[in-house]
SEMI-930188 format. One record per residue: residue in three letters; x, y, z of N, C-alpha, C in turn. Coordinates in steps of 0.1 Angstrom, whole numbers, m for minus. Layout:
BEGIN
+--------+-------+-------+-------+-------+-------+-------+-------+-------+-------+
! residu !   nxx !   nyy !   nzz !  caxx !  cayy !  cazz !   cxx !   cyy !   czz !
+--------+-------+-------+-------+-------+-------+-------+-------+-------+-------+
!    ALA !     X !     Y !     Z !     X !     Y !     Z !     X !     Y !     Z !
...
+--------+-------+-------+-------+-------+-------+-------+-------+-------+-------+
This chain:
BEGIN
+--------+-------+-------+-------+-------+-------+-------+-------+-------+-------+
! residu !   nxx !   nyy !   nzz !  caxx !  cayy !  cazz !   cxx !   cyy !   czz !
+--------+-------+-------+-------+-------+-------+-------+-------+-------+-------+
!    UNK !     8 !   m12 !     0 !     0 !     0 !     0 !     9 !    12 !     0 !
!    UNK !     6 !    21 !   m13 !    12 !    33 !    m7 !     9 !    49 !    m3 !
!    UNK !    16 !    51 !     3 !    10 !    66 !    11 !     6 !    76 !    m2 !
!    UNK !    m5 !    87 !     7 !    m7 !    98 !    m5 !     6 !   103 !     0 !
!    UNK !     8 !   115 !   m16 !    20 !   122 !   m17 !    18 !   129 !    m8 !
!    UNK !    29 !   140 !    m1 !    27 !   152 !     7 !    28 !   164 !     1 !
!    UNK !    15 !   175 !     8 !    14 !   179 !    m1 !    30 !   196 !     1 !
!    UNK !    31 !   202 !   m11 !    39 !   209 !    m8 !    41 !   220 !    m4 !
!    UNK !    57 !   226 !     3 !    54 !   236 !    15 !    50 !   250 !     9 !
!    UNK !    45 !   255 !    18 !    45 !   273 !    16 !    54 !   278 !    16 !
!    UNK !    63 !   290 !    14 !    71 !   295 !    18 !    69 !   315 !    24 !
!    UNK !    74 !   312 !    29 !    69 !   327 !    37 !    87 !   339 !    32 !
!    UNK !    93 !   345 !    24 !   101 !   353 !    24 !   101 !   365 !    32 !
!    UNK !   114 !   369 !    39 !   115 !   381 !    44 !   119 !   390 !    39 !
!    UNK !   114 !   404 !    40 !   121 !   419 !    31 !   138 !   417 !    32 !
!    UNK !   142 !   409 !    42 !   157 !   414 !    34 !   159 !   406 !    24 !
!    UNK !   154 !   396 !    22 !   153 !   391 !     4 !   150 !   396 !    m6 !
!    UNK !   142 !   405 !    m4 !   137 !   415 !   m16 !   120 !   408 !   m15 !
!    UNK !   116 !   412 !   m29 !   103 !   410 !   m29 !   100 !   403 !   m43 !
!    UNK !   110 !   408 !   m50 !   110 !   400 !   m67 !   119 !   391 !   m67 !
!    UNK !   132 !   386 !   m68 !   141 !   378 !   m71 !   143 !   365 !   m68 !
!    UNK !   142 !   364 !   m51 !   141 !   352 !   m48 !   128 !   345 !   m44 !
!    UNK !   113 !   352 !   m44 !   101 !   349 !   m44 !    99 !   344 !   m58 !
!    UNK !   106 !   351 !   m68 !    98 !   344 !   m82 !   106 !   333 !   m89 !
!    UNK !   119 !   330 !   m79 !   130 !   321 !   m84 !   123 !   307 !   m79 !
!    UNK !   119 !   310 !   m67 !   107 !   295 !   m59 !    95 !   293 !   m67 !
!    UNK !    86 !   306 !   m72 !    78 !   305 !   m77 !    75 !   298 !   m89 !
!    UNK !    84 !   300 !   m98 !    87 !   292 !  m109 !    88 !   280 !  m107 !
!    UNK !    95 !   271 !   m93 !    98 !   260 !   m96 !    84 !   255 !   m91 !
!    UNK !    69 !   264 !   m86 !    60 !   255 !   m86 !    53 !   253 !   m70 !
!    UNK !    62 !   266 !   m66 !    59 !   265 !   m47 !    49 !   277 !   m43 !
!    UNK !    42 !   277 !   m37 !    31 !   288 !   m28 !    44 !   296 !   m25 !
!    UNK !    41 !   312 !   m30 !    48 !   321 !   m22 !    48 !   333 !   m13 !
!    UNK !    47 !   335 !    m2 !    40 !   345 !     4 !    55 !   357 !     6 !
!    UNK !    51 !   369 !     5 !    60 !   377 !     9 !    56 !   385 !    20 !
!    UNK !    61 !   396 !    28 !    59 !   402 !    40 !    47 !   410 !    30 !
!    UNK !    46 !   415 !    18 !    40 !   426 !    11 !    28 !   417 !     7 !
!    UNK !    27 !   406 !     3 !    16 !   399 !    m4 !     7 !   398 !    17 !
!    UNK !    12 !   396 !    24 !    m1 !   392 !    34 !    m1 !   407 !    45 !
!    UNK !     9 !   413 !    44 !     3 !   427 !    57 !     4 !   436 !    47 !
!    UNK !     9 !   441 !    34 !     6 !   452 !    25 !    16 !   461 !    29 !
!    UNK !    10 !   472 !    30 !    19 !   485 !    37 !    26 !   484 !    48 !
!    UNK !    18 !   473 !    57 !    26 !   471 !    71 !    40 !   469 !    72 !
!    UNK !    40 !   456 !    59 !    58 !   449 !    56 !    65 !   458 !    60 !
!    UNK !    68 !   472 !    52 !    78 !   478 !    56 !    83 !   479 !    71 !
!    UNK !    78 !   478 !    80 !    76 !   478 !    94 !    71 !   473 !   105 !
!    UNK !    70 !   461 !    96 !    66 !   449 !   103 !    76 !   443 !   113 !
!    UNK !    72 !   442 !   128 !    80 !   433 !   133 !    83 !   421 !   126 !
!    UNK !   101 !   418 !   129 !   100 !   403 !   126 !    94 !   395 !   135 !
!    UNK !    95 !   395 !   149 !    91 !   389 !   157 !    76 !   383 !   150 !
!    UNK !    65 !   392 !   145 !    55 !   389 !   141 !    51 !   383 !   128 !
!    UNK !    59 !   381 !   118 !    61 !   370 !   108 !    63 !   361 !   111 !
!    UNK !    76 !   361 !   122 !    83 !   346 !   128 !    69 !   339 !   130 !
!    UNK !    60 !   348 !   139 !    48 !   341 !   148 !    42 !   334 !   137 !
!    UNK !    36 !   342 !   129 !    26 !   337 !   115 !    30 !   330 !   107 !
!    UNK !    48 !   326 !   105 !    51 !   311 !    96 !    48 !   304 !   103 !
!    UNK !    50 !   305 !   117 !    54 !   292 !   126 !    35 !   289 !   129 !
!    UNK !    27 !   295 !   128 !    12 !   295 !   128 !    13 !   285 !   117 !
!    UNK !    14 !   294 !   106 !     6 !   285 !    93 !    18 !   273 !    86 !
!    UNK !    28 !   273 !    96 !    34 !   259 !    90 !    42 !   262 !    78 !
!    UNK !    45 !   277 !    75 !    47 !   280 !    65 !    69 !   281 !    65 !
!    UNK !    76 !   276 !    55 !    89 !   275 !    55 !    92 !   293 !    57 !
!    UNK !   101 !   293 !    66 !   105 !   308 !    69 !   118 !   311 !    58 !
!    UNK !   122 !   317 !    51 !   132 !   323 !    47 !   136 !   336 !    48 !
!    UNK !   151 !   334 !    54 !   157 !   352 !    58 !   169 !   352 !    52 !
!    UNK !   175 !   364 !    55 !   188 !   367 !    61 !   195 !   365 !    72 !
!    UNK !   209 !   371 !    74 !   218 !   365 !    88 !   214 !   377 !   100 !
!    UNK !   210 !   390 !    95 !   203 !   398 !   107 !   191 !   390 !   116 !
!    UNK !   182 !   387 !   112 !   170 !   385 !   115 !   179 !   373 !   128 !
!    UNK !   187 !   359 !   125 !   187 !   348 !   131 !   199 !   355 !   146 !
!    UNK !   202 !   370 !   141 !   210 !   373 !   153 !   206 !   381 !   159 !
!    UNK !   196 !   385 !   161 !   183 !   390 !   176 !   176 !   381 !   186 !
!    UNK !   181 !   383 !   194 !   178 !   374 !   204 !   156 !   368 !   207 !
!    UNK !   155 !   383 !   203 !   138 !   384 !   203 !   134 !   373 !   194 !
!    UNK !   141 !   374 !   178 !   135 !   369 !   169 !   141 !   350 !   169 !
!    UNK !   149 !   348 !   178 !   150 !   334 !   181 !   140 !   329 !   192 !
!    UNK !   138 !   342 !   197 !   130 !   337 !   212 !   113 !   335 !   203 !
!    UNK !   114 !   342 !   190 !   101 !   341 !   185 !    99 !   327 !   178 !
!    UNK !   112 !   325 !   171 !   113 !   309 !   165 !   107 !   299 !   171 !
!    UNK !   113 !   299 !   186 !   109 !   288 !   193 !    98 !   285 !   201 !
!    UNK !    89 !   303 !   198 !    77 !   302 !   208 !    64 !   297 !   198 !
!    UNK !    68 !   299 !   186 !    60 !   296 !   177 !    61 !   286 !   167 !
!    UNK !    71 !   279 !   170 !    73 !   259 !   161 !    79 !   270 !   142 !
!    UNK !    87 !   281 !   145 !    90 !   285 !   128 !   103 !   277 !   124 !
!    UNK !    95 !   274 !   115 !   107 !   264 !   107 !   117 !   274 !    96 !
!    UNK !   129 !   280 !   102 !   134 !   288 !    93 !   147 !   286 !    84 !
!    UNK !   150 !   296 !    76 !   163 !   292 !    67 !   169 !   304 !    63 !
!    UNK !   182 !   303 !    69 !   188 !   319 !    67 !   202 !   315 !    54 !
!    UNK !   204 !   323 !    50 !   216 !   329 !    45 !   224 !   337 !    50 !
!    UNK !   236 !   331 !    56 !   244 !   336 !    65 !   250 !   346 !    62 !
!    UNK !   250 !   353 !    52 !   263 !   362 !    43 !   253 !   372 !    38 !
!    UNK !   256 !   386 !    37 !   243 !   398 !    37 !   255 !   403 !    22 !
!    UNK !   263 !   394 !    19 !   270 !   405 !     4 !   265 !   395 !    m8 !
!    UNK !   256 !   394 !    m5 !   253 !   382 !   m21 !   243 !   390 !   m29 !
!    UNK !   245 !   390 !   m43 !   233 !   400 !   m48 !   219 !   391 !   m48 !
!    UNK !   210 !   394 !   m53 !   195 !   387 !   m54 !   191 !   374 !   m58 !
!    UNK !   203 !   376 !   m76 !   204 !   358 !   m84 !   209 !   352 !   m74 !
!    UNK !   223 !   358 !   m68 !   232 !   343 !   m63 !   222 !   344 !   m47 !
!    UNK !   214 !   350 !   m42 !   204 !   349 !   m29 !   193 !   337 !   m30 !
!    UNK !   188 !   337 !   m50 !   177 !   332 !   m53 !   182 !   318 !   m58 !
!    UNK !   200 !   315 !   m60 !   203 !   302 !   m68 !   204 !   298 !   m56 !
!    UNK !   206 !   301 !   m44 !   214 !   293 !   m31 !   202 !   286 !   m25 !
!    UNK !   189 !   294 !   m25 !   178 !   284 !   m23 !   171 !   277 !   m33 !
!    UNK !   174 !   281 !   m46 !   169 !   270 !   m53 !   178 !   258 !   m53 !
!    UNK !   192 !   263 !   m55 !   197 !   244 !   m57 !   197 !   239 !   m40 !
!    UNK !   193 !   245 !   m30 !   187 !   237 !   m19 !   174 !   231 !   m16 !
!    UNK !   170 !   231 !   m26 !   154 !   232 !   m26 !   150 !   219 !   m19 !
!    UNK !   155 !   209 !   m23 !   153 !   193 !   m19 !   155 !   195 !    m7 !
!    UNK !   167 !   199 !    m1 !   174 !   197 !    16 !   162 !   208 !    26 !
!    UNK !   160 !   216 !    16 !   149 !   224 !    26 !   136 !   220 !    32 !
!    UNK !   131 !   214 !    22 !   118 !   210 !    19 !   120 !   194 !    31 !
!    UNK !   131 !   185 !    28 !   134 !   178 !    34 !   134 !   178 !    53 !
!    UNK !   143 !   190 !    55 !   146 !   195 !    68 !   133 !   199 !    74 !
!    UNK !   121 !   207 !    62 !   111 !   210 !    64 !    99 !   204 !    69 !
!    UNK !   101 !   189 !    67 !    89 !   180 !    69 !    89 !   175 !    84 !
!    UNK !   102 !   185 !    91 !   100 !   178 !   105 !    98 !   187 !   114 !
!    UNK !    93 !   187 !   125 !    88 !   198 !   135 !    96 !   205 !   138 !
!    UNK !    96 !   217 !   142 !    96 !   233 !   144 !    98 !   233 !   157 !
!    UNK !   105 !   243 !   167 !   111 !   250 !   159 !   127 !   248 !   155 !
!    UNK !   127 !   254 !   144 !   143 !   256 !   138 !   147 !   264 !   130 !
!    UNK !   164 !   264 !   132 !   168 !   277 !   120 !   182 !   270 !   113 !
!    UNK !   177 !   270 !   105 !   192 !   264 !    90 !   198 !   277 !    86 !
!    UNK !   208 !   271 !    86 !   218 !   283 !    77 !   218 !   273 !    60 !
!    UNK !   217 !   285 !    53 !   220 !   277 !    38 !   232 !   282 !    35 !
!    UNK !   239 !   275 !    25 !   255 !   275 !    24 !   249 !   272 !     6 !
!    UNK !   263 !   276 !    m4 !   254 !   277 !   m16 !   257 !   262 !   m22 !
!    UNK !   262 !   249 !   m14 !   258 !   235 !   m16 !   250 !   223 !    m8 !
!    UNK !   247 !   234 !     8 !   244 !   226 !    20 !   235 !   232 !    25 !
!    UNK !   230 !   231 !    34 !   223 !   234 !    44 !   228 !   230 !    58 !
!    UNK !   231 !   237 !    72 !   233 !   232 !    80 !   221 !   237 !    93 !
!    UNK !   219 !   227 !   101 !   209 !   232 !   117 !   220 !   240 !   118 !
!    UNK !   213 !   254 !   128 !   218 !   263 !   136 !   214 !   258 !   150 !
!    UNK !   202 !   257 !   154 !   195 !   254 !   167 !   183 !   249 !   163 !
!    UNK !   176 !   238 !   170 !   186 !   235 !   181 !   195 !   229 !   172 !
!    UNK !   210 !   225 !   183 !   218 !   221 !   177 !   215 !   205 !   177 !
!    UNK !   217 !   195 !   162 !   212 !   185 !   163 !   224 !   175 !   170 !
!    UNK !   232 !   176 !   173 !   242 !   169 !   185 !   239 !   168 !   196 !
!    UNK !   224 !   183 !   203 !   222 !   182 !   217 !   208 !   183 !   218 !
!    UNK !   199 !   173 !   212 !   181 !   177 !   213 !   178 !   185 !   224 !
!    UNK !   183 !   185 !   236 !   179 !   197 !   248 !   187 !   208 !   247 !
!    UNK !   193 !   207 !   232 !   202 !   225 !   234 !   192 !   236 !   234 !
!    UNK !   179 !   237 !   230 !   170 !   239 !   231 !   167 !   249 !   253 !
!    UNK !   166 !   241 !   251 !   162 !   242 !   273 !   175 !   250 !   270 !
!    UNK !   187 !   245 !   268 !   198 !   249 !   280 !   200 !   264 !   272 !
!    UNK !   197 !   264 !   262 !   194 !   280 !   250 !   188 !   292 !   267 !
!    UNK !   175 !   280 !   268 !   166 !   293 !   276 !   168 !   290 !   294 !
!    UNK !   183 !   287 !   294 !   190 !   285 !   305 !   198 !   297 !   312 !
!    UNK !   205 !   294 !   295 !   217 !   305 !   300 !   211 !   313 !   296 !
!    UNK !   199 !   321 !   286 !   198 !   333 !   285 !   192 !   339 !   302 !
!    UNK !   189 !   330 !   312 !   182 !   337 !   326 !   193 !   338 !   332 !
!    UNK !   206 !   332 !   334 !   219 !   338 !   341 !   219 !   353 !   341 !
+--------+-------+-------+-------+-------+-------+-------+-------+-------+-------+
């Protein structure tokens, strides 16, 4: 007997991706795309992240960012209160194509990484993808995360 197929993810982009490049580079290959501008409008510009983080990690939808966003302490503390399954690009000097080819030829490892519960944040590398946190060597790196931030 075999399983129905699953069906495929959403992706949620953030403004530091832009709003054309790497949204229509996914788009093409056939994926739901939401941008900060397609679901709050005017707000995007000024939109907390913290409040996106909330709303992928609601609707299950794949987060993609930049390396600012994964180094705010708020917006990690939002990852993990809300199951967001995210994917950063560690490096802020890439132009839009080489922003929009690093997640397409990851597309498989994403979507992959993607099918398992939240929360989390990948760094994409432009042949890899690696976990940031939790770290997958310490399933409770998690807890001891919201350990040492109470010291």
């Amino acid at each position: 007997m075999s399983s129905a197929p699953l069906d495929p993810p959403e992706f949620l982009v953030d403004r530091s991706l832009g709003s054309v490049t790497v949204p229509t580079a996914l788009a093409q290959l056939g994926f739901t795309i939401h941008t900060l501008e397609s679901v709050w409008g005017e707000r995007a510009a000024t939109l907390p992240d913290e409040e996106w983080l909330e709303r992928g990690g609601r609707e299950g939808w794949l987060c993609l960012m930049k390396d600012k966003v994964r180094r705010r302490p708020e917006n990690r503390s939002a990852i993990e209160a809300h199951g967001t399954k995210g994917f950063c690009i560690t490096t802020g000097k890439l132009t839009g194509p080489e922003q929009a080819q690093m997640f397409v030829h990851n597309i498989n490892r994403i979507i992959q990484a993607g099918r398992k519960p939240g929360p989390f944040l990948y760094a994409v590398y432009p042949k890899t993808i690696q976990r940031l946190f939790p770290r997958p060597d310490n399933p409770s790196s998690r807890r001891q995360t919201k350990l040492k931030s109470r010291r």
